[in-house]
C-alpha positions as CSV (number, residue, x, y, z in Angstrom):
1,X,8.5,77.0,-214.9
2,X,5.5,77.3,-213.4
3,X,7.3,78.0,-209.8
4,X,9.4,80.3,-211.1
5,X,6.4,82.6,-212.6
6,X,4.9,82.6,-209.2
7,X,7.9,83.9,-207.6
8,X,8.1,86.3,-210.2
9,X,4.7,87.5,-209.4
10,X,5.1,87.4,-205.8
11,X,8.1,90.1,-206.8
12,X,5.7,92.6,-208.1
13,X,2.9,91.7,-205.7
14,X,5.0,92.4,-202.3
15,X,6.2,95.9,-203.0
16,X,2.7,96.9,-203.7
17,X,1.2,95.1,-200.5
18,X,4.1,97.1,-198.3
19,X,3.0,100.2,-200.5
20,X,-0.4,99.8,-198.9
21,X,0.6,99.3,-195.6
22,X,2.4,102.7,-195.6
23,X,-0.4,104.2,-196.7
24,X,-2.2,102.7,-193.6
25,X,0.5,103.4,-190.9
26,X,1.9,106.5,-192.1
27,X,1.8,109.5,-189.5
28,X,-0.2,111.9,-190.5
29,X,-0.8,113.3,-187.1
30,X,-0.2,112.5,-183.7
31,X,-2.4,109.6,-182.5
32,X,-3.2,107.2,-179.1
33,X,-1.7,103.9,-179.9
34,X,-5.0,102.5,-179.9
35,X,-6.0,103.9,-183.0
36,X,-3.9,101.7,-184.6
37,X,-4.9,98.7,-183.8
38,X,-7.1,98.3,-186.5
39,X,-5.0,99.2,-189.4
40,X,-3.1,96.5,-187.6
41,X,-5.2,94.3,-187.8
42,X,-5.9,95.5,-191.7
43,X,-2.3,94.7,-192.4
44,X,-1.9,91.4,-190.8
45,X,-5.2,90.6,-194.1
46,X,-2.9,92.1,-196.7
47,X,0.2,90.2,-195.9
48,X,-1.4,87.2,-195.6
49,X,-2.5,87.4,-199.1
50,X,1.5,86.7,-200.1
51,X,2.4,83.6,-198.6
52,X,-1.2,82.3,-199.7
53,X,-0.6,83.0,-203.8
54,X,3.0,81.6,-203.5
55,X,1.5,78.2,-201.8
56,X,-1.2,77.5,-204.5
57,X,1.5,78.7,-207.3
58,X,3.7,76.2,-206.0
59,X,0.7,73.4,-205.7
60,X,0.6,73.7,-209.5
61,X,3.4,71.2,-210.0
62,X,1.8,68.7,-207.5
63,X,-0.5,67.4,-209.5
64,X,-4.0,68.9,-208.1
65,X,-7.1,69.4,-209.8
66,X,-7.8,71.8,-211.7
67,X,-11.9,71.9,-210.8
68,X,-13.6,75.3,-210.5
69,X,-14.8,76.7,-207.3
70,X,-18.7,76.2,-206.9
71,X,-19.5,78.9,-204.3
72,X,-19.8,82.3,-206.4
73,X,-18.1,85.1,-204.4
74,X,-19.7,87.6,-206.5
75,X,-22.1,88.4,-203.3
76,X,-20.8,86.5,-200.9
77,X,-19.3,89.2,-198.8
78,X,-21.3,92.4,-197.3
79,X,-19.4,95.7,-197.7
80,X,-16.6,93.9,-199.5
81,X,-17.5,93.2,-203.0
82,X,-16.0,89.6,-204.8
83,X,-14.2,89.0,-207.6
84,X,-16.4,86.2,-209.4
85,X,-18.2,87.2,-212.9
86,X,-21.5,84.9,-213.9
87,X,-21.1,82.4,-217.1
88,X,-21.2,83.8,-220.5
89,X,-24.7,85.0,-221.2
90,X,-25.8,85.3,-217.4
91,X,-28.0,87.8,-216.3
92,X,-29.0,89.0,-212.8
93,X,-31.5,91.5,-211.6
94,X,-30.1,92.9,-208.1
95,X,-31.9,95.2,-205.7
96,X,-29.5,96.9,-203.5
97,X,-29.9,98.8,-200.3
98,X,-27.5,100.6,-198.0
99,X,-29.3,102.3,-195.0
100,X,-27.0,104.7,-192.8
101,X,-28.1,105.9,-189.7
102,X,-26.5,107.9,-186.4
103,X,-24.2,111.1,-186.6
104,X,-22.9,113.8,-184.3
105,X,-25.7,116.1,-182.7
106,X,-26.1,120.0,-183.7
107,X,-27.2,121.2,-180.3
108,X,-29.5,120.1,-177.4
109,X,-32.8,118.3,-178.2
110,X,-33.9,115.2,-180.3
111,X,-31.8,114.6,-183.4
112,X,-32.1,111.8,-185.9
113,X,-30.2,110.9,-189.1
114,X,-31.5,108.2,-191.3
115,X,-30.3,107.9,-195.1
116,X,-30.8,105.1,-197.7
117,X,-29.9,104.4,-200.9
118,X,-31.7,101.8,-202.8
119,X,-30.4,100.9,-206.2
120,X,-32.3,98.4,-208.6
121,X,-29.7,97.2,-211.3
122,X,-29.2,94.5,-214.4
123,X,-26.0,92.6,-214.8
124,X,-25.0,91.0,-218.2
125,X,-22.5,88.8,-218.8
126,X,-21.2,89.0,-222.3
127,X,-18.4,86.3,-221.2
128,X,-16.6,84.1,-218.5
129,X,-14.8,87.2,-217.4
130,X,-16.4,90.3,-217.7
131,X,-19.9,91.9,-215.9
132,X,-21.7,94.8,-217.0
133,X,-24.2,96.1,-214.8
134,X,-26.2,99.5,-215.5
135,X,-28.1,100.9,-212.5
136,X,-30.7,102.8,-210.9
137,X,-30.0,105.4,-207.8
138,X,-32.9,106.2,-205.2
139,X,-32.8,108.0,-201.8
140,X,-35.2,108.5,-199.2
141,X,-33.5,110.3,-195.9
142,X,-34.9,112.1,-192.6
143,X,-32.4,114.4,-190.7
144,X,-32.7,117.0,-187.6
145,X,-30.6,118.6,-185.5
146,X,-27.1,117.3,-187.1
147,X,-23.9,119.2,-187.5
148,X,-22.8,120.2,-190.9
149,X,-26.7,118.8,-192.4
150,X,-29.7,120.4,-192.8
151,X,-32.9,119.7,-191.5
152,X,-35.2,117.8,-194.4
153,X,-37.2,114.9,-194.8
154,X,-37.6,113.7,-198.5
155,X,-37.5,110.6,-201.1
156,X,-36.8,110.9,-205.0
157,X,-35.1,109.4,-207.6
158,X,-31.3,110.0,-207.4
159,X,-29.7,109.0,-210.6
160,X,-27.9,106.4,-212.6
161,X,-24.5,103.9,-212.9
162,X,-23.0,101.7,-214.9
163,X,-20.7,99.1,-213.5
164,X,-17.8,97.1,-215.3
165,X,-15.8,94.5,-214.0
166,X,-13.5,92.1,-215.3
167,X,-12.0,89.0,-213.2
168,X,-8.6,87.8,-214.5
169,X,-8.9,84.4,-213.4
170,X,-11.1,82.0,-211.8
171,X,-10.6,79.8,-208.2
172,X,-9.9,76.4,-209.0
173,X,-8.4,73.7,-206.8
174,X,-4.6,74.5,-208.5
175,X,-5.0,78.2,-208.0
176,X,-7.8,79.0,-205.1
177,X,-7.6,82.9,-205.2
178,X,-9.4,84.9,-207.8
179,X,-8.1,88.7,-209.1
180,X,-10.6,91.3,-210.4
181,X,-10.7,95.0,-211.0
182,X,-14.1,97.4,-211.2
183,X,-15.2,100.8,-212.2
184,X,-18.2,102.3,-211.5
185,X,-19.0,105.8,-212.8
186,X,-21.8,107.4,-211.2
187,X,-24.3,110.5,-211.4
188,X,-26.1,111.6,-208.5
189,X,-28.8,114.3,-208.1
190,X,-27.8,115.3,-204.0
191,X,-24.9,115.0,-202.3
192,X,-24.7,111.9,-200.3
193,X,-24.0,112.6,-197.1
194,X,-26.0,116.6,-197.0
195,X,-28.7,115.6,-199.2
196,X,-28.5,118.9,-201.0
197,X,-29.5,119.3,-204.9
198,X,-26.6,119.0,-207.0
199,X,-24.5,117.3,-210.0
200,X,-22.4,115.0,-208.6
201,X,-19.8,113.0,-210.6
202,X,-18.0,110.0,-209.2
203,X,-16.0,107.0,-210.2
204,X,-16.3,103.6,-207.6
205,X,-12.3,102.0,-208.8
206,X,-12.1,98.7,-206.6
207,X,-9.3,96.0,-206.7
208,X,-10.8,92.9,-205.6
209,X,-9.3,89.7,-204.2
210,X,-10.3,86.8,-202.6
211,X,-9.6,83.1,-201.4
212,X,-10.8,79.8,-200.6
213,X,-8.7,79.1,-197.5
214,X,-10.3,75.3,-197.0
215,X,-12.6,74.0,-199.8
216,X,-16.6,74.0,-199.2
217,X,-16.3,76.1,-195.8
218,X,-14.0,78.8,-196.1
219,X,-13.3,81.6,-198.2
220,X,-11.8,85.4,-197.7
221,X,-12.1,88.5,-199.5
222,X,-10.4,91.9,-199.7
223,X,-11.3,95.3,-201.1
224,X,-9.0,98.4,-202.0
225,X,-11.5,101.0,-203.3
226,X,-10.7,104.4,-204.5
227,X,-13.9,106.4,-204.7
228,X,-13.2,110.3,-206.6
229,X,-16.1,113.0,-206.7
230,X,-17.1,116.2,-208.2
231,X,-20.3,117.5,-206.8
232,X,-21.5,121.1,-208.5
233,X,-24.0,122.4,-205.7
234,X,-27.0,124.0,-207.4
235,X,-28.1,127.5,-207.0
236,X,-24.7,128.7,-205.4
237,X,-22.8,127.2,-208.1
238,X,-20.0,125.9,-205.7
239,X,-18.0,123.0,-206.8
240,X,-16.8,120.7,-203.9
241,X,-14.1,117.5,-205.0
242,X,-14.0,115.0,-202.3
243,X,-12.2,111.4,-202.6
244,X,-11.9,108.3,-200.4
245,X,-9.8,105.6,-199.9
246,X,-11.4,102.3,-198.3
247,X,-9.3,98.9,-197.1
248,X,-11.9,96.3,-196.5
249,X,-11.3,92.2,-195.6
250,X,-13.7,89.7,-194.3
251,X,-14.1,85.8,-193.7
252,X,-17.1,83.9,-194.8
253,X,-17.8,80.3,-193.0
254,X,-20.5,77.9,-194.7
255,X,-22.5,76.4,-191.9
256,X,-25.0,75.3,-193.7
257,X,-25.6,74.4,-197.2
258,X,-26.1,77.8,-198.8
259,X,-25.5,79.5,-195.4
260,X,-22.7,81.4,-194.8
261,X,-21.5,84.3,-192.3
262,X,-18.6,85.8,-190.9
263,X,-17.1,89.3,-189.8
264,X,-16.0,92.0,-191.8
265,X,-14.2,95.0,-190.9
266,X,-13.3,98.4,-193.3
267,X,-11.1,101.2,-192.8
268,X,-12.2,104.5,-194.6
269,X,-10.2,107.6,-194.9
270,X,-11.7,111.1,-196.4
271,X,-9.9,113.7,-198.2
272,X,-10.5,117.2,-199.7
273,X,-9.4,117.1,-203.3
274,X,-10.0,114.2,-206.0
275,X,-6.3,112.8,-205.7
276,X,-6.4,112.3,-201.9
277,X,-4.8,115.7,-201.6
278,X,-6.0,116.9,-197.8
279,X,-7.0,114.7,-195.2
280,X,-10.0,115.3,-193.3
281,X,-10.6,112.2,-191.2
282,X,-10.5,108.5,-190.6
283,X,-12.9,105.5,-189.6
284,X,-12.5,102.0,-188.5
285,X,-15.8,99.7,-189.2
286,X,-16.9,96.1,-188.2
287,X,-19.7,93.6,-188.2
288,X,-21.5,90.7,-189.1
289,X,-22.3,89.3,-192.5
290,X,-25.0,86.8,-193.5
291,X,-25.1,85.6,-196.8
292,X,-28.2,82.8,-198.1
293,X,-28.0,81.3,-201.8
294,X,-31.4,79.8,-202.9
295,X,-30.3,76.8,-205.4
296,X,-28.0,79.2,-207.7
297,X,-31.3,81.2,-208.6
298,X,-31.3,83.4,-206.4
299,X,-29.5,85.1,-203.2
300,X,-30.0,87.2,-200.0
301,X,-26.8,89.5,-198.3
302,X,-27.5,91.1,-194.9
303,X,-24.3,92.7,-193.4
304,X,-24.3,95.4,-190.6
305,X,-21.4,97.7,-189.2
306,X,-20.4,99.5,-187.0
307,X,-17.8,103.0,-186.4
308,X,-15.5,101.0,-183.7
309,X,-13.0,104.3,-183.4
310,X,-13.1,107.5,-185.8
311,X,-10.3,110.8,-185.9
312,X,-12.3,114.2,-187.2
313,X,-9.6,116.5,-188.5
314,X,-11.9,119.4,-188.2
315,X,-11.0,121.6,-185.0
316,X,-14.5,121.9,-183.5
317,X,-14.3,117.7,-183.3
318,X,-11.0,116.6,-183.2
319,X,-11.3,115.4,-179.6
320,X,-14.3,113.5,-180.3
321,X,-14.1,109.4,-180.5
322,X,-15.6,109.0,-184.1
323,X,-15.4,110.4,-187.4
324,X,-18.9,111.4,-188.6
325,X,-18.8,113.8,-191.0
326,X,-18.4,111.9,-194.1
327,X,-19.2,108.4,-192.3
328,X,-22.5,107.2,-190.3
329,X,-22.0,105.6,-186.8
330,X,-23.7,102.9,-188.3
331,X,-24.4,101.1,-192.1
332,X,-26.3,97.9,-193.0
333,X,-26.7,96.6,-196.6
334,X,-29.1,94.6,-197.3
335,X,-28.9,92.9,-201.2
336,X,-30.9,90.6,-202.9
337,X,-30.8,89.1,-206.6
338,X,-32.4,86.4,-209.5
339,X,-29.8,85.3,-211.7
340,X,-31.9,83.9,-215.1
């Protein structure tokens, strides 16, 4: 029985994994064949994931343990979020930064472009499967002589999120992959990438998987993230509705007791509209991740990236190599938390 519901599952799953990959290869302009190595290599992740649910579906009927995985993949990864929720009644204080740095030049003379975004947030547990994690928004930034952003220097308090998630299931040695979904609505004072004063609306929707490819030294995760925003620029009274659409994968190796890393790559695509209804441009990212867990009380996440080959819709760049108007040359996240 228990076969047959994982072939049943693996019905639904496949068509939505090819879905996916459409999205990734299809042709919305003409491009070098090198640009698509690394939706490629994005794909390859995805339909990997199939085989891997079918396996431990069918190791139910084997006769395997049923013991739950000990490694929480909650913050495991760097960019790529996991799907693990804390025990009922768990509570973790999280400080959160993403710094990004680097984008295209206005004109001749020194430039610089330097933007982070701490957040300070509380996650609750109020059972096995579900997190809910209110949060607070800064921003401190520095940029000169960069196209499309004003010159300003500044630091201030940006706003506020709430974050829910809820995992379906837990890894165990019968079933070593783990489902969750996440939404995060979220208020901002400025516009992220401009820095300008405004309201700005968004919703962070993530589909989360991940998997324990060899027990106690290997695990993968994988990110599809839909990211709407409404941002009502003050003073001109504009309204500006932006939305992205982010693949992410990684693999995390434990070398160490409570020492992990691995690589991670991301592919980001922007679009004018909330319902990914113009395409503006495209951007491939990798890097390192480093992940430290101090004895289950605490953790420490350092992951950097990289732009490894962008595609700039807009005229005055399309023949440059990167895609920087909604996406930095170069990101790193650096995430610590006390769970108590």
């Amino acid at each position: 029985m228990l076969v047959w519901l994982w072939r049943i599952g693996r019905a639904v799953i496949d068509p939505v994994l090819f879905g996916i990959a459409r999205i990734l290869l299809m042709p919305s302009y003409p491009r070098p064949p090198r640009f698509r190595f690394g939706r490629c290599l994005i794909l390859a992740g995805l339909l990997a994931l199939a085989p891997i649910g079918t396996q431990a579906g069918e190791g139910q009927s084997s006769g395997q343990g049923n013991a739950p995985d000990e490694v929480d993949s909650e913050n495991l990864f760097g960019f790529t979020e996991g799907t693990d929720v804390g025990k009922k009644g768990e509570q973790d204080l999280i400080v959160d930064t993403i710094v990004r740095f680097s984008k295209r030049r206005a004109g001749p003379g020194a430039s610089g472009y330097a933007a982070a975004q701490p957040v300070i947030s509380y996650q609750y547990d109020p059972t096995d499967n579900l997190s809910i994690e209110p949060g607070l928004y800064f921003d401190t930034r520095d940029s000169r002589n960069i196209a499309g952003v004003p010159d300003k220097a500044f630091a201030t308090f940006n706003g506020g999120s709430l974050e829910v998630k809820y995992q379906f299931f837990k890894r165990t040695d019968e079933r070593p992959f783990s489902l969750s979904v996440q939404a995060e609505p979220q208020y901002a004072r400025i516009t992220p990438v401009e820095g300008q004063g405004a309201d700005v609306f968004s919703v962070d929707t993530r589909l989360m998987a991940d998997v324990r490819l060899v027990p106690d030294k290997l695990w993968a995760g994988f990110n599809l993230i839909y990211d709407p925003s409404v941002a009502h620029l003050k003073g001109s009274g504009e309204v500006d509705r932006t939305s992205t659409l982010t693949v992410s994968g990684t693999l995390m190796t434990q070398i160490a007791q409570g020492v992990f890393i691995g690589p991670e790559i991301r592919y980001f695509r922007a679009y004018d509209g909330s319902f990914l209804n113009r395409f503006l441009g495209r951007a491939g990212f990798a890097g390192p991740v480093l992940h430290y867990q101090v004895k289950e009380k605490a953790f420490l996440t350092l992951a950097y990236a990289t732009q490894v080959f962008g595609h700039d819709r807009d005229p005055e760049f399309t023949d440059r190599a990167f895609y920087l108007n909604q996406a930095p040359r170069h990101a790193v996240r650096v995430r610590f938390g006390l769970v108590f």
